[in-house]
C-alpha positions in Angstrom: -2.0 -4.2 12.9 -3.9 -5.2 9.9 -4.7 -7.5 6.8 -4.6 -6.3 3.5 -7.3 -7.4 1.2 -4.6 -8.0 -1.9 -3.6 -10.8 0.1 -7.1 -12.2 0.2 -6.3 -14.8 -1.9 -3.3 -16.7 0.2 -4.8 -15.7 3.7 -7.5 -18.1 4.1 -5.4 -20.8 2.9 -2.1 -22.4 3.0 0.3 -21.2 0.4 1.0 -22.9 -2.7 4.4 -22.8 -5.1 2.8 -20.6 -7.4 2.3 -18.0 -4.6 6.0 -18.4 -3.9 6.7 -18.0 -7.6 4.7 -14.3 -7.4 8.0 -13.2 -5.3 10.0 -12.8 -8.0 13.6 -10.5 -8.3 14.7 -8.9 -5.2 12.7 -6.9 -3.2 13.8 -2.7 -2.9 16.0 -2.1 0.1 12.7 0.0 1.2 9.1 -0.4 0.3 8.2 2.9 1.0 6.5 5.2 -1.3 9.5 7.8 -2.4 9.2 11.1 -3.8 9.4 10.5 -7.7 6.9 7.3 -7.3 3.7 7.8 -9.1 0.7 9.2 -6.8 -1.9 7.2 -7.7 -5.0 8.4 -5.8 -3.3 10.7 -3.1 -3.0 14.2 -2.4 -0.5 16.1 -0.5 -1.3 18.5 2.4 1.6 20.7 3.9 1.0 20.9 7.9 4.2 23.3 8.6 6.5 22.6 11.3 5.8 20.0 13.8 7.3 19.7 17.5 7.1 16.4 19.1 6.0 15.9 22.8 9.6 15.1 23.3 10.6 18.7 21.8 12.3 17.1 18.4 11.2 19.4 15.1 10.0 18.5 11.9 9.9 20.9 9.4 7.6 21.5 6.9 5.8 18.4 7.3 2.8 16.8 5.3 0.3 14.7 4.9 -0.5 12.3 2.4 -4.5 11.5 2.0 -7.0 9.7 0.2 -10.8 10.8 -0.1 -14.3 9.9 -1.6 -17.5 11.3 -1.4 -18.2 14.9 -1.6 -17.8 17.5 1.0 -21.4 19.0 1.6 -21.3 23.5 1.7 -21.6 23.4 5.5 -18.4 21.2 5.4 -19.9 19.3 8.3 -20.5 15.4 6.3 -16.7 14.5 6.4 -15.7 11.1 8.3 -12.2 10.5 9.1 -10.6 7.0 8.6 -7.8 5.9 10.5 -5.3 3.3 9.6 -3.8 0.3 11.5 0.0 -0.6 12.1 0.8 -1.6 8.4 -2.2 -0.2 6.8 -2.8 2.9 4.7 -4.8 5.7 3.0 -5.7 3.2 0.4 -9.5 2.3 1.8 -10.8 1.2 -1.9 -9.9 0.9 -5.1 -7.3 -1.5 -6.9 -3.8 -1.9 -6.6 -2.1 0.3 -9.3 1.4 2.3 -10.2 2.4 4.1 -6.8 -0.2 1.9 -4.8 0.7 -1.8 -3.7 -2.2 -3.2 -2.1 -5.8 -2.7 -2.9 -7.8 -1.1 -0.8 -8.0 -2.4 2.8 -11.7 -1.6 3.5 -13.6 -2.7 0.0 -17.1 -3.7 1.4 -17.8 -1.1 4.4 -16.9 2.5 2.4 -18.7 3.3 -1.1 -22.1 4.1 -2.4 -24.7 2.6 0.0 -22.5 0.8 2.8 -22.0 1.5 5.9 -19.6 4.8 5.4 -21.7 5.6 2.1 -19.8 7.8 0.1 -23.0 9.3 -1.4 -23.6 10.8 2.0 -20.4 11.0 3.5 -17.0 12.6 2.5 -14.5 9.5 3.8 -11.1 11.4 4.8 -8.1 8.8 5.3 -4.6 10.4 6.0 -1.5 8.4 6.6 0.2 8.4 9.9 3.2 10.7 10.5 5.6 8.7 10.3 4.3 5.9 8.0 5.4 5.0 4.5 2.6 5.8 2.1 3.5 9.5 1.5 3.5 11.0 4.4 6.3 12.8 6.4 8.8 9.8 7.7 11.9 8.4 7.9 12.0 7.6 4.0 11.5 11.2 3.4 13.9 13.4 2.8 15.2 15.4 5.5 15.9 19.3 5.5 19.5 18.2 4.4 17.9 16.5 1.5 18.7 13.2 2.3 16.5 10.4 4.1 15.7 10.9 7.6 16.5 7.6 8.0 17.0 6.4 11.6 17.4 10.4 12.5 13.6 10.5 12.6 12.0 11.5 15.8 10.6 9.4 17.9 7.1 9.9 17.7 4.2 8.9 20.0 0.1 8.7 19.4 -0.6 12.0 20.8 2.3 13.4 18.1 0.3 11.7 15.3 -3.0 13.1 16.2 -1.2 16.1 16.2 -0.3 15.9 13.0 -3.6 15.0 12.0 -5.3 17.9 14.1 -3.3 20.2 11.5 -4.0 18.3 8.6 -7.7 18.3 9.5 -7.2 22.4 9.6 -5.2 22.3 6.5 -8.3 21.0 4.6 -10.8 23.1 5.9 -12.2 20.8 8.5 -13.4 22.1 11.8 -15.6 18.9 13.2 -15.5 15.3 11.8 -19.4 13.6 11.4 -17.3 10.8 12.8 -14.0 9.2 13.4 -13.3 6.0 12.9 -10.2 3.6 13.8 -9.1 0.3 14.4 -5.9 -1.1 16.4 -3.6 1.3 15.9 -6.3 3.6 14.6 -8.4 3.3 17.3 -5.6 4.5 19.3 -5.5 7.8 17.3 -9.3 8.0 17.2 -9.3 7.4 21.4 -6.7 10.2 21.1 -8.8 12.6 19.2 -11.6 12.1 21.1 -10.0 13.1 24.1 -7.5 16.0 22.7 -10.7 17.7 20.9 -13.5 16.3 21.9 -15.7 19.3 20.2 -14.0 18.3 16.6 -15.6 14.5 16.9 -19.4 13.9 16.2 -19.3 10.2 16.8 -16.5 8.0 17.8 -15.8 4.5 16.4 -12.8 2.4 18.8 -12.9 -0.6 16.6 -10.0 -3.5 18.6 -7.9 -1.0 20.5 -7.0 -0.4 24.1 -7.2 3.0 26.4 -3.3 2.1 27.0 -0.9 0.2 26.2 -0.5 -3.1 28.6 2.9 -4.9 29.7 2.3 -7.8 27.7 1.8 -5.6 24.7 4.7 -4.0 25.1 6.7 -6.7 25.2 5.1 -7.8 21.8 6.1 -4.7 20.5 9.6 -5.0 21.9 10.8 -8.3 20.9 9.6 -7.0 16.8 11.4 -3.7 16.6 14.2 -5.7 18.3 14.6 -7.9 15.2 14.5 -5.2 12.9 17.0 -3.4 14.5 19.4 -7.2 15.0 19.6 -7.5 10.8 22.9 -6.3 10.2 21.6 -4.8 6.8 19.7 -2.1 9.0 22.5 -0.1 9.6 21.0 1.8 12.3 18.5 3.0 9.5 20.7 4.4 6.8 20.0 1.7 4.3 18.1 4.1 1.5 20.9 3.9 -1.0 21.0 0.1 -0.8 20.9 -2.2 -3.6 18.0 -4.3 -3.8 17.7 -6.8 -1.6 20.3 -5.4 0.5 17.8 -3.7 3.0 17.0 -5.1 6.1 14.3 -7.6 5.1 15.4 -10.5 7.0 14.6 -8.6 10.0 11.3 -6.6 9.0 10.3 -9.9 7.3 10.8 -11.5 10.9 8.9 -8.9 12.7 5.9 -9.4 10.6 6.1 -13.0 11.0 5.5 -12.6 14.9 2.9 -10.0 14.6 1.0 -12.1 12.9 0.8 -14.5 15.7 -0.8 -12.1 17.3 -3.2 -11.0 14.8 -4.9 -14.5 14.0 -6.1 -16.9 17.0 -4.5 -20.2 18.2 -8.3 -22.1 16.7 -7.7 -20.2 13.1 -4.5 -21.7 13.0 -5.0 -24.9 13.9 -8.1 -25.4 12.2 -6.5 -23.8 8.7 -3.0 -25.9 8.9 -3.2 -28.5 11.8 -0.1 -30.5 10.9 0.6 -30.0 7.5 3.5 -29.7 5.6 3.9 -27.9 2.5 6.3 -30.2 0.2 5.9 -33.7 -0.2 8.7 -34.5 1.9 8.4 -35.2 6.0 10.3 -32.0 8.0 11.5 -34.6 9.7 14.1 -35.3 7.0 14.1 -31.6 7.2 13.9 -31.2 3.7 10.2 -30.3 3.9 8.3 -27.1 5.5 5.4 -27.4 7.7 2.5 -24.9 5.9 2.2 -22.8 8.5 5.5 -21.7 8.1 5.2 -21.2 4.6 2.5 -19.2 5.1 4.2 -16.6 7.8 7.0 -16.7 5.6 5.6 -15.9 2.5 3.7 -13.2 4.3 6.8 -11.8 5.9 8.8 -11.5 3.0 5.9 -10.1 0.6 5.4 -7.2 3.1 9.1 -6.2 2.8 8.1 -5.0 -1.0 5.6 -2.6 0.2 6.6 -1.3 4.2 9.8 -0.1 5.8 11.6 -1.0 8.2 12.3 2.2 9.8 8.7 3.5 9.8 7.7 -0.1 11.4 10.0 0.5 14.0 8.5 4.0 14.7 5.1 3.4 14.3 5.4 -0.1 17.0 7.3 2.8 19.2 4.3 5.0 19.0 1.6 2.2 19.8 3.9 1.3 22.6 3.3 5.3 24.0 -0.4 4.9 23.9 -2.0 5.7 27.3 -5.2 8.6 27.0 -4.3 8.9 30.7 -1.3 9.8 30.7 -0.9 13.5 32.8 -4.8 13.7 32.5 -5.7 12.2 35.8 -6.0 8.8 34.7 -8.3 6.7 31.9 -11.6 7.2 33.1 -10.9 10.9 33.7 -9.6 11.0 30.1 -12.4 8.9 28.6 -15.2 11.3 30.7 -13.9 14.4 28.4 -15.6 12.4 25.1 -19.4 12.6 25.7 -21.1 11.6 21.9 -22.2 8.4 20.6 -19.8 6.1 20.6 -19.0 2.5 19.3 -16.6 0.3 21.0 -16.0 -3.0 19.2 -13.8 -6.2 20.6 -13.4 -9.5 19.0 -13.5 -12.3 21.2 -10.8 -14.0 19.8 -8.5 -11.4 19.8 -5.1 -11.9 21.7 -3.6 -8.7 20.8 -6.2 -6.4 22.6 -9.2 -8.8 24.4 -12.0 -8.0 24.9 -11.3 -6.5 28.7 -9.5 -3.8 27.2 -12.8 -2.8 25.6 -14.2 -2.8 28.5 -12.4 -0.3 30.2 -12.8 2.0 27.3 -16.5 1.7 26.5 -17.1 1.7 30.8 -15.3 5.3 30.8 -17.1 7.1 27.7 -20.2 8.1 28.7 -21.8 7.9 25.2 -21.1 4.7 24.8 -23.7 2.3 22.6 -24.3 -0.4 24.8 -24.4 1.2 28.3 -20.8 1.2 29.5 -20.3 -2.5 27.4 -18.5 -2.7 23.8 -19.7 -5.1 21.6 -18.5 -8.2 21.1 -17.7 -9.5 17.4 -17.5 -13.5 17.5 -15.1 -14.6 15.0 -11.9 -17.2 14.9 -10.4 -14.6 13.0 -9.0 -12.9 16.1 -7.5 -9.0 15.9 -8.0 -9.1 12.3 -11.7 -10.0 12.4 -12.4 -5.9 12.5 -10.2 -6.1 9.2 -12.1 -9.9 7.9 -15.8 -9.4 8.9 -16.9 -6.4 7.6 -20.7 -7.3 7.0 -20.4 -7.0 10.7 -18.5 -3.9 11.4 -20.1 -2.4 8.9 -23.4 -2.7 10.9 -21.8 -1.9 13.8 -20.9 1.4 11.9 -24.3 2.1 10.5 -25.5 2.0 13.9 -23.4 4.7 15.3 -23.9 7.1 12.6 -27.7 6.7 13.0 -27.4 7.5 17.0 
């Protein structure tokens, strides 16, 4: 899940005709970065063939990856970043040819903050099976052509997998630290648990030790309206015209994950009642501005995310479960012993705060004795994306444990 600081400017308010007007022409029948699109800051890392838990191949996978900070000589100063649902390797920097957003995390990595770039070397891939570069269904296949809804079906242990080889493929045998939230903190659970003597400290920032009922069914009802747009074509759409991809759908899912991203008081507060034109919707000529605002939100992310990769990525959250043929959570957790930071949000809906509990009660390094700490913010699951003054202490105090 996440919130991307380019939309900064419409998130804390309700949106206005001139952000409408910024929508203009139709948007790509995929907003995934494609081979031939400018680089801008990544870097590509081949990670060979990869076999899926479920015994699928993909060959001569790689990893796209962004970086700041210098790598010391005893190669042992690297931090590794892991991205959320929608996010990317993009942590800082501007939007630019090849790059969308701007950078997601401005405020907690650079010179001096809380991952400081002068003293760390701040590693973020993308997720296998993500959009930004690396290996997914907009890639092309070993026939040449988009993987397209042939991509495997991938789960969090796969990507971490993935990432285990790309950490090897750029000459990194232990992390200082690794860092995620929400979907990240799935993968950073995940590494802690896979190889426990590659992680220094641990950071689970808004993400469960498995994947609930209820979350599932989040999940289910999204990929479910991706898949219902009859312009998804059971994910061959590539060679689309624009606006002939499935954006209806994707635009749809995003609208209901971000119901579950913000809290019912944010809302509220933010819109009450509103309406966004001057005319009541009950002549139904007008728009209340909360709808407004989840629609303009759904249909900018369609210019920069695919629909397949969403689908695969939800899919993947939805495996998540450390315990899974280890004996159970705690067991799983117990492998982990270093510092560790567990952070909830008290507002969050997506993954409260008892789902913190359970991981920080099973790692025995925990920071705060078997409790995570508790961010207060009406923000809800995106307050570890929004407050950053205070995850960035949070930070600063794990990596000085």
């Amino acid at each position: 899940m996440d919130w991307q600081t380019s939309e900064d400017t419409v998130a804390a308010r309700p949106v206005t005709d001139a952000d409408a007007r910024a929508l203009v022409g139709k948007p790509p029948a995929s907003g995934a970065w494609r081979d031939g699109d400018p680089a801008g800051s990544r870097r590509f890392a081949a990670v060979g063939d990869l076999v899926t838990e479920a015994g699928a191949r993909i060959p001569a996978a790689r990893v796209a990856w962004e970086s700041w900070g210098e790598l010391n000589a005893a190669r042992d100063n690297a931090v590794l970043v892991l991205h959320a649902l929608t996010g990317d390797p993009h942590l800082i920097g501007p939007a630019g040819p090849g790059q969308p957003t701007a950078g997601w995390w401005e405020g907690v990595v650079g010179p001096g903050l809380a991952l400081d770039t002068d003293r760390f070397h701040v590693v973020a891939p993308n997720v296998l099976g993500g959009c930004a570069g690396t290996t997914g269904p907009a890639s092309l296949g070993p026939d040449q052509s988009e993987w397209g809804g042939r991509f495997p079906y991938v789960t969090i242990r796969d990507q971490v997998a993935a990432q285990l080889a790309f950490a090897d493929a750029i000459g990194i045998e232990r992390w200082a630290a690794v860092v995620g939230g929400s979907m990240g903190g799935m993968h950073a659970l995940e590494w802690a648990v896979t190889a426990p003597e590659r992680v220094g400290r641990l950071a689970v920032l808004a993400a469960p030790a498995r994947s609930s009922a209820d979350q599932l069914a989040l999940s289910s009802v999204q990929t479910e309206a991706v898949r219902a747009d009859p312009r998804f074509r059971g994910g061959d759409y590539y060679g689309a015209a624009d606006g002939d991809g499935p954006h209806r759908g994707l635009a749809l899912a995003r609208r209901m994950a971000l119901l579950s991203y913000r809290s019912p008081s944010e809302l509220n507060e933010r819109f009450g009642r509103s309406w966004q034109s001057g005319v009541s919707p009950l002549g139904h000529h007008g728009r209340f501005a909360v709808e407004s605002y989840l629609d303009f939100h759904g249909n900018r992310f369609t210019r920069r995310f695919d629909a397949n990769s969403y689908i695969r990525l939800v899919d993947a959250m939805s495996s998540h479960d450390v315990g899974r043929d280890r004996g159970g959570v705690q067991a799983a957790l117990g492998r982990y012993t270093g510092p560790a930071l567990v952070l909830g949000i008290d507002s969050d809906r997506l993954y409260p705060v008892p789902d913190q509990r359970v991981v920080a009660s099973g790692l025995p390094g925990a920071l705060d004795g078997g409790e995570p700490l508790v961010l207060t913010s009406d923000f809800g699951h995106d307050a570890f994306l929004i407050e950053r003054e205070a995850v960035a202490r949070a930070l600063q105090r794990l990596l000085e444990a």
